[in-house]
C-alpha positions in Angstrom: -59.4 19.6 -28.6 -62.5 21.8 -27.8 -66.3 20.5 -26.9 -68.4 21.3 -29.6 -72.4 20.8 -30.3 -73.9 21.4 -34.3 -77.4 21.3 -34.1 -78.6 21.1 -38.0 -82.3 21.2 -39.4 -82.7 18.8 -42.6 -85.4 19.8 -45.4 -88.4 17.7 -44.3 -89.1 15.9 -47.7 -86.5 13.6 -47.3 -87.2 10.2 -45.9 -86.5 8.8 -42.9 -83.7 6.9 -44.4 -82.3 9.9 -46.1 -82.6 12.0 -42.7 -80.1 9.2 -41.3 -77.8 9.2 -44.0 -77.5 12.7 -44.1 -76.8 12.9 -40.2 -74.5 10.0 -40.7 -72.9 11.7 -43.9 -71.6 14.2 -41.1 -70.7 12.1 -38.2 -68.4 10.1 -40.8 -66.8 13.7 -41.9 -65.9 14.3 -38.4 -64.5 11.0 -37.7 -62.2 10.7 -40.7 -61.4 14.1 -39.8 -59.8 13.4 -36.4 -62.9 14.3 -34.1 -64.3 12.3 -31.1 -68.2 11.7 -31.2 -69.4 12.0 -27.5 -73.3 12.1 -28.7 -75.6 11.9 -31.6 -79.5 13.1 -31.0 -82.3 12.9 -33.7 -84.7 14.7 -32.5 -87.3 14.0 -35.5 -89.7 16.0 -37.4 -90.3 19.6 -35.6 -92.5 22.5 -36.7 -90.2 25.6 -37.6 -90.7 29.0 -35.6 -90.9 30.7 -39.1 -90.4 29.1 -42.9 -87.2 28.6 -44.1 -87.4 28.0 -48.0 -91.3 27.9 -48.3 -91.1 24.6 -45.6 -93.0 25.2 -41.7 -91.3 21.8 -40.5 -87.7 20.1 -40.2 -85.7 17.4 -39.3 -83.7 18.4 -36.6 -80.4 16.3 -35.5 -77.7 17.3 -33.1 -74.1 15.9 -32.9 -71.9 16.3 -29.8 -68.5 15.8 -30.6 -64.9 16.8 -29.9 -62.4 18.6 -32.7 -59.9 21.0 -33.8 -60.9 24.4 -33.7 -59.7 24.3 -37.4 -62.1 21.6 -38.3 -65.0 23.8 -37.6 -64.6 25.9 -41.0 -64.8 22.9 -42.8 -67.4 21.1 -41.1 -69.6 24.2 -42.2 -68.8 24.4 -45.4 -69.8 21.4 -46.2 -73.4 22.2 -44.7 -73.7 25.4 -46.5 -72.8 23.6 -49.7 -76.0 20.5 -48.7 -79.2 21.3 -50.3 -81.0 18.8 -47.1 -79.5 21.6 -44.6 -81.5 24.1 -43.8 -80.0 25.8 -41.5 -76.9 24.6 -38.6 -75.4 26.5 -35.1 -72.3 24.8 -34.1 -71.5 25.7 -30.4 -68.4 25.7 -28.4 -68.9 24.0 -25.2 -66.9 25.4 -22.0 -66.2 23.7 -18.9 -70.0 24.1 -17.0 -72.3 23.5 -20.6 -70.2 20.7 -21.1 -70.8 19.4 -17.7 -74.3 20.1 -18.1 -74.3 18.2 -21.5 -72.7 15.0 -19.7 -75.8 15.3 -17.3 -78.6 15.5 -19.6 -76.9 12.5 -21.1 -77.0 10.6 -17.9 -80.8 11.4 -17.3 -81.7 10.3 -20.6 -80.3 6.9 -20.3 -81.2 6.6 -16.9 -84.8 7.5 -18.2 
C-alpha cells in the first residue's frame, strides 16, 4: 500500500453541511474500499487563482490516506462524475514527503 494525498476543491454554493458530506462521501469510499485514513484537512472557503466554472472561490479539503495503487482510478472517477468537485490532484507520497507530511501533522497538534 502507497501514501497518497487528494486535495479536492468543492463548488462554493454548497453549505457548510454539504461541504462535509461531500468530504465525508469520499473518506467513506476509501474506507469500504480497503484504504487507511492517516489525515483529513478542511481547509475552508479559499479564493481561486483563476475561475473555474464562472466561481473565484472554493471549498478546499484534503484527505491523507493509504491505498492500492488500483484504487486510485476509481477514487477519480467518482470525482470527475461529482458536480460539487471542481477540480482534485491526488499525489503519491514517497518516503521524505511522507515524512514531511507526518511532521506538519505533529506541529499542528502540538499548535
Amino acid at each position: 500500500m502507497n501514501q497518497y494525498e487528494t486535495v479536492f476543491i468543492l463548488t462554493p454554493v454548497l453549505s457548510d453541511q454539504q461541504m462535509k458530506e461531500a468530504v465525508e462521501k469520499y473518506q467513506t469510499y476509501l474506507t469500504d474500499n480497503g484504504a487507511e485514513i492517516i489525515n483529513v484537512e478542511n481547509w475552508g472557503l479559499k479564493k481561486l487563482a483563476y475561475n473555474i466554472e464562472k466561481k473565484s472561490t472554493g471549498f478546499y479539503a484534503m484527505i491523507e490516506y493509504k491505498a492500492d495503487p488500483q484504487l486510485i482510478a476509481k477514487y477519480e472517477l467518482q470525482m470527475r462524475r461529482d458536480e460539487r468537485v471542481l477540480r482534485y490532484l491526488t499525489v503519491k507520497n514517497e518516503k521524505y514527503a511522507a515524512q514531511y507530511a507526518e511532521k506538519r501533522r505533529n506541529l499542528k497538534k502540538e499548535a
